[in-house]
MARPAGU-526950 format. One record per residue: y, z, x of N, C-alpha, C in turn; residue number from 1. Coordinates in pm, 1 decimal. Last residue first. Layout:
! residues N
<<Y Z X> <Y Z X> <Y Z X> NUM> ...
This chain:
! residues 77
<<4161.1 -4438.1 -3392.7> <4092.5 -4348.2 -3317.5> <4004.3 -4262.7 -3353.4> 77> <<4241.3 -4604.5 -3584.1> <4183.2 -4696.1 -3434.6> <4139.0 -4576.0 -3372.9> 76> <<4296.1 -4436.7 -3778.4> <4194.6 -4519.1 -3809.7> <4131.9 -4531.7 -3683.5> 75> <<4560.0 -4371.2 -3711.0> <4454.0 -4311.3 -3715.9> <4352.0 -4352.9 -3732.4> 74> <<4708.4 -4667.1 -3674.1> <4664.7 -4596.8 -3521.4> <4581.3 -4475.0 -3584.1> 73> <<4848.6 -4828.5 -3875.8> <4670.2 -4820.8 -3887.7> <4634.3 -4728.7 -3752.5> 72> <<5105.2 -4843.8 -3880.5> <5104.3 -4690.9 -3976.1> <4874.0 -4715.8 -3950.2> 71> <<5298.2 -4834.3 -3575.7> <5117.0 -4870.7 -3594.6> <5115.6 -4825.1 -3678.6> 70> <<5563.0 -4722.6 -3651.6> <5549.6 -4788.3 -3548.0> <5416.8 -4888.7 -3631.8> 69> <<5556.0 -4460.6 -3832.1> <5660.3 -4615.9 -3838.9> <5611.0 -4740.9 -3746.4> 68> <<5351.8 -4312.9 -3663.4> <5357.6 -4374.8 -3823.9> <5428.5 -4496.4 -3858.0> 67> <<5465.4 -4313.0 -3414.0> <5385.5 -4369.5 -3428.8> <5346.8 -4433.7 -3595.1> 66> <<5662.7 -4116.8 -3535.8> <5677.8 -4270.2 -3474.6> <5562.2 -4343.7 -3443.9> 65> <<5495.3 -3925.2 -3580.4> <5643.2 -3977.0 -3661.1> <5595.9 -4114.5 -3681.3> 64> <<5374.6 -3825.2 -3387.3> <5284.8 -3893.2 -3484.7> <5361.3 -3957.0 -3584.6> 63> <<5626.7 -3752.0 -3250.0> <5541.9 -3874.5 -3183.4> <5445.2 -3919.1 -3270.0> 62> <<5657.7 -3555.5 -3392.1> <5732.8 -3628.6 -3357.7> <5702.8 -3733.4 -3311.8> 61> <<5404.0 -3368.2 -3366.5> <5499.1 -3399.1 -3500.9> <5581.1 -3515.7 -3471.9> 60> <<5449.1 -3298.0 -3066.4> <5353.0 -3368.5 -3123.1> <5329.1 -3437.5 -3272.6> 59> <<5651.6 -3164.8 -3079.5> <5647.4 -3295.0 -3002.8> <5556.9 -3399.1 -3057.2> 58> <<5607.6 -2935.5 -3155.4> <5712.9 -3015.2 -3256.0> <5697.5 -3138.4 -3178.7> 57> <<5408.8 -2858.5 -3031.1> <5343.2 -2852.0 -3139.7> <5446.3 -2964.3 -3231.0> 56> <<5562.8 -2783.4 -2765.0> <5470.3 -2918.9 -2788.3> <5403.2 -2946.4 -2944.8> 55> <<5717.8 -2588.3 -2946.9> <5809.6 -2709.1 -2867.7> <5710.1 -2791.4 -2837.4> 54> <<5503.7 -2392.2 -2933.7> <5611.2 -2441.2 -3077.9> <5641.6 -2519.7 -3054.3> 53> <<5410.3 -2362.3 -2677.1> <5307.3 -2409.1 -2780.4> <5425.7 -2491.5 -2878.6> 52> <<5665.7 -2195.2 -2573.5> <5617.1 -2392.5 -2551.0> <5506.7 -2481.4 -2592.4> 51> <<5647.3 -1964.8 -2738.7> <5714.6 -2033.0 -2747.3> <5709.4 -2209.6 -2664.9> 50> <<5406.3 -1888.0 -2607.7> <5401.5 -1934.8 -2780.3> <5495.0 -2023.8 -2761.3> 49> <<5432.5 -1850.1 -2335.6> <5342.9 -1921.3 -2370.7> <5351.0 -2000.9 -2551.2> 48> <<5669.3 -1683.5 -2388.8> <5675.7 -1796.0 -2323.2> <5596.6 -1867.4 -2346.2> 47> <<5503.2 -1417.4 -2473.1> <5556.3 -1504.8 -2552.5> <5655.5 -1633.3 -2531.0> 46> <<5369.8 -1458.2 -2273.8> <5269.6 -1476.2 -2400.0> <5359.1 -1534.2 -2484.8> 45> <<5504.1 -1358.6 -2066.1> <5455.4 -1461.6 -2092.1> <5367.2 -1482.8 -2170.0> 44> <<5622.0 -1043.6 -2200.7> <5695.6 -1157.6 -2165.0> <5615.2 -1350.1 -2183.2> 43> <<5341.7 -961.8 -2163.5> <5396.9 -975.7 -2277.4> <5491.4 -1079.5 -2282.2> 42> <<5336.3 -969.7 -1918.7> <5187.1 -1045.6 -1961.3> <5246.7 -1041.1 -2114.0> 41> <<5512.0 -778.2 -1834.1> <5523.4 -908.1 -1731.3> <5412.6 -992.9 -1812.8> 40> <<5456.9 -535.3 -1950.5> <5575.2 -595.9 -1965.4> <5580.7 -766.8 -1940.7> 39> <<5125.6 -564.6 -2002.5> <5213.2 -491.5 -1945.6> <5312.7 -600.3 -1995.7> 38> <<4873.2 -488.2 -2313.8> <4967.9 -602.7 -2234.4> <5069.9 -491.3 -2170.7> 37> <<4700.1 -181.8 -2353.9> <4726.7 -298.5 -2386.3> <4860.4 -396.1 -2230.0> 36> <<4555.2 30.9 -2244.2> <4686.1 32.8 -2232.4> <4755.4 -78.1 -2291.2> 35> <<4259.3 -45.6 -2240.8> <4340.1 45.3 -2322.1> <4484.6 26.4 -2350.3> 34> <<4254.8 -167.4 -2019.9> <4281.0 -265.5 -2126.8> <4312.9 -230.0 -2235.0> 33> <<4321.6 8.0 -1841.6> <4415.5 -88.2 -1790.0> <4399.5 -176.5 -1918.5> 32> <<4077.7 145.5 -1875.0> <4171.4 188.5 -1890.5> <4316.9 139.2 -1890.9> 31> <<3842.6 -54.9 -1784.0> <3875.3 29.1 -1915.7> <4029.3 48.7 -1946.6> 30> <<3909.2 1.7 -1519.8> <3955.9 -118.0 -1621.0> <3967.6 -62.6 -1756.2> 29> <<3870.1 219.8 -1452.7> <3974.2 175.3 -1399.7> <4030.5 40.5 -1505.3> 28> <<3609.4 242.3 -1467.3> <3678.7 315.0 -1589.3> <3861.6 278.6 -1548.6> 27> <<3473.1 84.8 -1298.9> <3465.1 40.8 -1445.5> <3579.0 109.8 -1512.8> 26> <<3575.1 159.4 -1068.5> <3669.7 55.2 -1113.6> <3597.2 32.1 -1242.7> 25> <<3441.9 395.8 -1089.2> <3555.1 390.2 -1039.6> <3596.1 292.3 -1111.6> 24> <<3185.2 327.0 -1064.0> <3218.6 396.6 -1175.9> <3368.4 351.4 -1170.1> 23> <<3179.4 132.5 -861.6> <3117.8 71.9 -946.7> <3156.1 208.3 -1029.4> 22> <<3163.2 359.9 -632.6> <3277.8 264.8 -648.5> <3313.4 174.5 -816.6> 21> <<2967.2 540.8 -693.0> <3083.2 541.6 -727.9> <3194.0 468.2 -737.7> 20> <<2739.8 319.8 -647.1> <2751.3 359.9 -766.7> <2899.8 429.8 -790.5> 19> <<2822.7 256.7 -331.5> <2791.0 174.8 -450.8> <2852.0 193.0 -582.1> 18> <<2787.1 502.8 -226.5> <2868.1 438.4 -210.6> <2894.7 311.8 -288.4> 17> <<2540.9 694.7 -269.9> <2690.6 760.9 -164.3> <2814.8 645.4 -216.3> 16> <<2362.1 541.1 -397.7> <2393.9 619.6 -455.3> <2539.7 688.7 -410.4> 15> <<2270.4 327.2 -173.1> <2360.8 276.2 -351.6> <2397.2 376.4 -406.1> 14> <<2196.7 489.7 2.4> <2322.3 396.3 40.4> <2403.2 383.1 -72.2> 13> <<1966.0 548.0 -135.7> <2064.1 685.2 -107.5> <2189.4 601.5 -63.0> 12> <<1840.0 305.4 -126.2> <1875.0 372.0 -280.5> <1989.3 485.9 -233.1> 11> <<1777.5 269.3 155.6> <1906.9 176.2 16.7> <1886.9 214.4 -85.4> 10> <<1631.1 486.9 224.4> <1776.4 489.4 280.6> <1849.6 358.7 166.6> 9> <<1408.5 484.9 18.2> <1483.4 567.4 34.6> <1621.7 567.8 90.2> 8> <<1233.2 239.4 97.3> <1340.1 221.2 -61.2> <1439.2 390.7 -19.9> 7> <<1051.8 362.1 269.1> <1110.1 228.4 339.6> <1280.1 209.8 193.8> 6> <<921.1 529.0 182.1> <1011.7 605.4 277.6> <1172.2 439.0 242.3> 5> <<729.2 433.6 48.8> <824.0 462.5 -64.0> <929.6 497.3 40.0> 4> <<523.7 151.1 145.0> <534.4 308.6 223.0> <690.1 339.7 102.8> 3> <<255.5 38.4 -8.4> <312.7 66.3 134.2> <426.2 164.7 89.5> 2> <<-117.9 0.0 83.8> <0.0 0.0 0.0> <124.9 0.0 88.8> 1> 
């Protein structure tokens, strides 16, 4: 068979140094998602909406003209 000595020093390695690190930053996050959005991730969210709105009106605008333009271009696609 063989020998259980040989699993002893990397289990006691994973236990000193591993596993706490690995608690550490689990509850580290946790806690960072608790807290919801920081200032700087709020800000660009709502940067983000706001140039959604402005391509969303672009895109209104160009199916405009295209209407006047080709009124058969939904079809062709």
């Amino acid at each position: 068979m063989f020998d259980a000595e040989i699993l002893v020093a990397p289990i006691i390695l994973f236990m000193l140094v591993v596993a706490p690190l690995w608690l550490i930053l689990h509850y580290k996050s946790k806690k960072q998602v608790s807290q919801g959005l920081s200032e700087h991730e709020h800000r660009q969210l709502i940067e983000l909406a706001n140039k959604a709105e402005k391509m969303a009106e672009r895109v209104e605008t160009l199916e405009a003209l295209l209407d006047q333009e080709s009124p058969d271009w939904r079809r062709k696609v």
